[in-house]
Every structure is written in C-alpha cells, then in structure tokens.
C-alpha positions in Angstrom: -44.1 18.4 48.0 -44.6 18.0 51.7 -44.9 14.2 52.7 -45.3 12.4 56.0 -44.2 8.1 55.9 -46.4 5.9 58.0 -47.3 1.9 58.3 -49.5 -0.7 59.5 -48.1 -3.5 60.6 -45.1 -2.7 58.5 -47.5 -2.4 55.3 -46.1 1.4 54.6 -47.4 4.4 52.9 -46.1 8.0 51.9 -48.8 10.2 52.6 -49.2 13.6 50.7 -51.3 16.4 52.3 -53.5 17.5 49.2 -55.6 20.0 51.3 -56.3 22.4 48.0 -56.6 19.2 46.0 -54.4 20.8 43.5 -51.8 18.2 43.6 -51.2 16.3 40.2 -50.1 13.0 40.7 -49.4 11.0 37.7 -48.7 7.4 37.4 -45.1 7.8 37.0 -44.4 9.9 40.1 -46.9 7.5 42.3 -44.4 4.9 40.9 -41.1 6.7 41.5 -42.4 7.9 45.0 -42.6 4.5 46.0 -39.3 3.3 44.9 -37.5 2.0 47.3 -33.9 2.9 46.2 -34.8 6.1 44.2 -37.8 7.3 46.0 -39.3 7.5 49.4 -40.1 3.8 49.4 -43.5 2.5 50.2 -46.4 0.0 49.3 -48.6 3.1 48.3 -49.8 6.4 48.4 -52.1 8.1 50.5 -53.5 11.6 48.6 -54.9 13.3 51.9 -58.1 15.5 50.1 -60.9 17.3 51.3 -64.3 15.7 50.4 -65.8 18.6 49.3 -63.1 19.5 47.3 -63.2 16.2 45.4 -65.8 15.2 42.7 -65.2 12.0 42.7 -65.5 11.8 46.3 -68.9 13.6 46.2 -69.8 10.9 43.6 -69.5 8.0 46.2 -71.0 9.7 49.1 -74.0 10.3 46.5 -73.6 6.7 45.3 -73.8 5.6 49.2 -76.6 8.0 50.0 -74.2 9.5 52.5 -74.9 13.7 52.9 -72.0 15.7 51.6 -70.9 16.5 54.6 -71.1 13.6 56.4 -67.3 12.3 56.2 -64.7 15.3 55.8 -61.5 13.7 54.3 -61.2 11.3 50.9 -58.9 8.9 51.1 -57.3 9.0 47.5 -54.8 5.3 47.6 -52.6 4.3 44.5 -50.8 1.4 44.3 -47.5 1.4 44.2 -47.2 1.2 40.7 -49.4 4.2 39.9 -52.9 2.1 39.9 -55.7 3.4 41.3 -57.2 1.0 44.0 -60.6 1.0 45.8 -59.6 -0.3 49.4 -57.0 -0.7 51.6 -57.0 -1.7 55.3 -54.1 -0.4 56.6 -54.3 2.5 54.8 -57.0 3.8 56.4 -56.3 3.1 59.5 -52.4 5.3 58.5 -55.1 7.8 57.1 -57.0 8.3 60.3 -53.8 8.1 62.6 -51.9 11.0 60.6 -55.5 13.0 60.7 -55.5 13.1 64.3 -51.9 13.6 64.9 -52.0 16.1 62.2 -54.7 18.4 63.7 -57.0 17.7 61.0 -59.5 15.4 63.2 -60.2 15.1 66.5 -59.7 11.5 68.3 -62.8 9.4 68.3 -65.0 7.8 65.9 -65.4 9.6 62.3 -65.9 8.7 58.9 -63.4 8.6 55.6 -64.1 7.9 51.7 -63.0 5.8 50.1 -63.4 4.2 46.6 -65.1 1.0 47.9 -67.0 3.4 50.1 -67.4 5.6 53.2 -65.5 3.7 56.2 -66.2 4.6 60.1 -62.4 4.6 62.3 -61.9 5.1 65.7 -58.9 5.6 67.5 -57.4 7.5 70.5 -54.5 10.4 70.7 -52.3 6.8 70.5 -52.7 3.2 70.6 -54.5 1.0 68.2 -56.5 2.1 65.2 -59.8 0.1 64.5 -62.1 0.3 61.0 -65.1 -0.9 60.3 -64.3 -2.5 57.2 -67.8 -3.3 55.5 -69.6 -6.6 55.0 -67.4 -9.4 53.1 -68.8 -10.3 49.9 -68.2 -13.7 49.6 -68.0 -15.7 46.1 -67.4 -19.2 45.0 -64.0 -21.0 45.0 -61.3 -20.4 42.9 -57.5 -21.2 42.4 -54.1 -20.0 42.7 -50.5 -20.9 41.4 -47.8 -20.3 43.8 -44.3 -22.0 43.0 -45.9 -24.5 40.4 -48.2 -25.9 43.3 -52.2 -25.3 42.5 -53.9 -24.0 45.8 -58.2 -23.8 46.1 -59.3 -20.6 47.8 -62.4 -18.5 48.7 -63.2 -15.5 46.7 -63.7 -12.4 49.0 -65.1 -9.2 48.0 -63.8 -6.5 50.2 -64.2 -3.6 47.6 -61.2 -4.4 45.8 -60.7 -8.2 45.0 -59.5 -11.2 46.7 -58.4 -15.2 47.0 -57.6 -16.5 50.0 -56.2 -20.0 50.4 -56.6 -22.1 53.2 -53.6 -24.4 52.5 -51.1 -27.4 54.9 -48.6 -26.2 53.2 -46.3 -24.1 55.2 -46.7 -20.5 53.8 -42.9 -19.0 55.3 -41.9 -21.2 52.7 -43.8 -20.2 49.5 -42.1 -17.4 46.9 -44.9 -14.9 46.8 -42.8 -12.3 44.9 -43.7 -13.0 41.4 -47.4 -13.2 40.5 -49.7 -15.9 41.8 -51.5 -17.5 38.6 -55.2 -17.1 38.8 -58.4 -17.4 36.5 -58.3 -14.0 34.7 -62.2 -14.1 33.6 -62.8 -14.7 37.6 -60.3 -11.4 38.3 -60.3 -9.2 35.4 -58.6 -6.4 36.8 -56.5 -8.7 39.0 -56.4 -9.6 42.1 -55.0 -9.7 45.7 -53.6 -13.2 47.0 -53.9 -14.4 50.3 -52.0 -17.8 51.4 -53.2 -19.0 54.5 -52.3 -21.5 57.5 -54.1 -22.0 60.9 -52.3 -22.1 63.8 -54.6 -22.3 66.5 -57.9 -21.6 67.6 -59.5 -18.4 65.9 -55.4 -17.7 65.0 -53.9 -18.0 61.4 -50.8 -16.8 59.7 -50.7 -15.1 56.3 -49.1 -14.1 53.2 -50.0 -11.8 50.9 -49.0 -10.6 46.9 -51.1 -7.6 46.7 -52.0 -6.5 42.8 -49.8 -3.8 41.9 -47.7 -3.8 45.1 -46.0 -7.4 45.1 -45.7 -9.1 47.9 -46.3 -6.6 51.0 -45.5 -7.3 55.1 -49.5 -6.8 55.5 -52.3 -6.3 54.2 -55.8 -4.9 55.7 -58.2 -6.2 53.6 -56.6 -9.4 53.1 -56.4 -10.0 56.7 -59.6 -9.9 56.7 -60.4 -11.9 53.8 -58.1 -14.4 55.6 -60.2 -14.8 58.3 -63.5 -15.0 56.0 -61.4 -18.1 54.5 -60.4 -19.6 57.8 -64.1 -19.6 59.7 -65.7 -21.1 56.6 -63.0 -23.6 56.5 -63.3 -24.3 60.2 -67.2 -24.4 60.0 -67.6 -20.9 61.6 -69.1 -17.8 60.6 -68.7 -14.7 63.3 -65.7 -14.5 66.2 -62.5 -12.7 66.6 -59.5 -13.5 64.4 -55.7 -13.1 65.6 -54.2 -12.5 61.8 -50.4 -12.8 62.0 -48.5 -11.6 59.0 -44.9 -10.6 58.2 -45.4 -7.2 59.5 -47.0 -8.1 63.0 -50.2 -8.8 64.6 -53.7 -7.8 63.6 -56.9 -8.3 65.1 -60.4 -9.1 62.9 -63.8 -9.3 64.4 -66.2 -10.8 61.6 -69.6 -9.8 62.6 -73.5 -10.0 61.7 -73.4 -8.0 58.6 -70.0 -6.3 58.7 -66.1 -6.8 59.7 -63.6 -4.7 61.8 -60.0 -4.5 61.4 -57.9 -3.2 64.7 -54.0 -2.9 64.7 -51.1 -0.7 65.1 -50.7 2.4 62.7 -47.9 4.9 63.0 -46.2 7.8 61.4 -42.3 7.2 61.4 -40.9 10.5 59.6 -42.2 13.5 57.7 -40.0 15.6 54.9 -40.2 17.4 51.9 -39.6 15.6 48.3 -37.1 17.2 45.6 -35.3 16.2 42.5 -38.3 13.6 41.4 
C-alpha cells in the first residue's frame, strides 16, 4: 500500500492513491494507519478515487445535479478513528495539492467530491491552496463543557457539524483533549468543537476537538465556522478573517452566499506501508 503524508497547517493526513478503487479500507486499518506510535500517524485519511469509479460519488454529483463528469477525483476522508466524515477543510485543500504534484491535475481551478458535496480549489504548481468551501448553514445557540466551565456557542453547518464558542476565556489554557460536553439531541452524530477568542480586528485564535480525531493543530471547516461565530458576535456578516490555530495561519473570506478557505498545504514524505 503506496501512501504519500501531507498537512494543512499541521492538521495532517496519510493519503492513499485508490486509482482502481479496489482498495479495502476497513475501520480498523483507517485506525491503525493513523496511530501515531504504531502507524503512519495522522488526523485522517485521504482515499484518492476516481469519480467515475465510485458509486457513491456518482450518487452526490446526481444529488447536486452536477454532470458525471464534471469533477474527476472523490475525495473519500475517514476520521482517524475509522468514521466516515462528510467535510474537511484542510483536507481538500492536501487533496488538490497532492493532485497537482502528483500529475493527476493540472494547476488552476477544478472541482473535487466530497460527501458534503462537490468543492471548487485553486492553486498554483506551489504556494497557497484556496477552496470554496460552500455557504455556512447557521443554527441557533448551543453549549459546550470544556474543563467543568459551560461555554454558549453558534451552531454552524459546514456539511459536517459544528459549535463554535466565542469565549474571554483564554483558549491556550483550556484541556481540549477529552470530549467537550454538548447537547446530544442538538448533535446526534456528534460534533466538532471550536473555542474561540478575538484578538484583533477581523483576527481570532482557535482551538479545536474534532469528532473522531481529538483535539487536532487545525481544522478547515472549523476555521471557518470560527469566523461565522466571530462576525456575528462582532455585529458583522461578510469580510476576511485571519484564523490562527495551533498549526499556523489561515485565511477565511465569508462572502454573499458562500465561504473560502486559503492556507498552506504540503506533502512532507511518501512510502510504502507493511506489517499492518
């Protein structure tokens, strides 16, 4: 099993070339590739499959009234304890980065499945990777438990699920390992949780325990969930973001009707997997 290892913003993948989308990839060997003592180590997977070659990728681009071959590649992500997940930022932004250095696209704009959907990327031969991540569907207010303290956030749909909390608080300073407490008939199939402080103007800094992963450097989606929370909480609506997290330094545009995510992505090492 041929694998390359890639992150954004220190949010880190293994990525498995699937091209005859023969690959079977169980649970249990999403969860030992990701180990980070007996495995590869990594936040997730990235199962890199031709659309046409994938059912359930033909089943969104019909869902999304997209023509079959109007986006090439499905991005197949697992969490990194064998869940399947609809969305991740970062990911896709690894996804497209390792298709153009891989041969497999050309640089530019182009589109990629996913399971929240068919997302547009454009990036060069190198530099920054930008998506256009979708229109945030924003809910009602809910809370979080972080450390015994109760913390009020937003609910933001981003195709997979989020809370992000606008808090005082100092978020270096918050345990984010174990689970955040939330409202399970508000998440029933859990939820990503964002902790969030603002800095400056249009600038925040952010946290993240992502379902399934734990607590991650970044995350893509939450970043821009993030900024959803912040503008609301500082009266605004559209504008670029500065999102600092753990990992780095991203950059969200929140726009009439949709959201972009920009930010580093890079491949770090490729090799072949044996004895797992």
């Amino acid at each position: 099993m041929r694998f390359v290892k890639g992150h954004g913003t220190e949010n880190d993948f293994v990525i498995l070339p699937d091209l005859d989308a023969g690959l079977d990839l169980p649970a249990s060997l999403v969860a030992r590739l990701c180990d980070r003592r007996a495995g590869v180590g990594a936040d997730g997977i990235l199962r890199v499959v031709p659309a046409k070659l994938s059912p359930e990728a033909g089943e969104i681009l019909d869902r999304e009234g997209t023509p079959r071959g109007g986006a090439e590649w499905f991005m197949d992500y697992r969490n990194s304890d064998g869940g399947l997940a609809e969305m991740c930022g970062n990911g896709v932004r690894v996804f497209a980065r390792y298709l153009v250095d891989s041969g497999l696209a050309e640089p530019g704009e182009f589109d990629i499945v996913t399971r929240a959907g068919v997302r547009r990327v454009s990036l060069g031969r190198t530099g920054d990777v930008s998506v256009d991540m979708g229109a945030p569907r924003v809910g009602g207010e809910s809370r979080a438990t972080v450390g015994g303290a109760e913390y009020t956030g937003l609910v933001v749909d981003m195709g997979n699920p989020h809370l992000a909390c606008v808090t005082g608080d100092p978020v270096g300073l918050m345990d984010l390992g174990p689970q955040p407490g939330f409202d399970p008939a508000v998440f029933p199939a859990g939820v990503n949780v964002e902790m969030v402080n603002l800095v400056g103007e249009r600038r925040i800094v952010m946290r993240v325990h992502e379902r399934g992963s734990g607590e991650t450097r970044s995350c893509g989606t939450g970043t821009v969930a993030a900024a959803v929370a912040a503008a609301r909480f500082a009266g605004e609506r559209d504008g670029a973001w500065i999102v600092e997290v753990p990992g780095g330094r991203l950059t969200v545009t929140l726009g009439e009707g949709t959201s972009f995510l920009a930010g580093p992505a890079v491949l770090v090492a490729s090799g072949e997997v044996t004895g797992l």
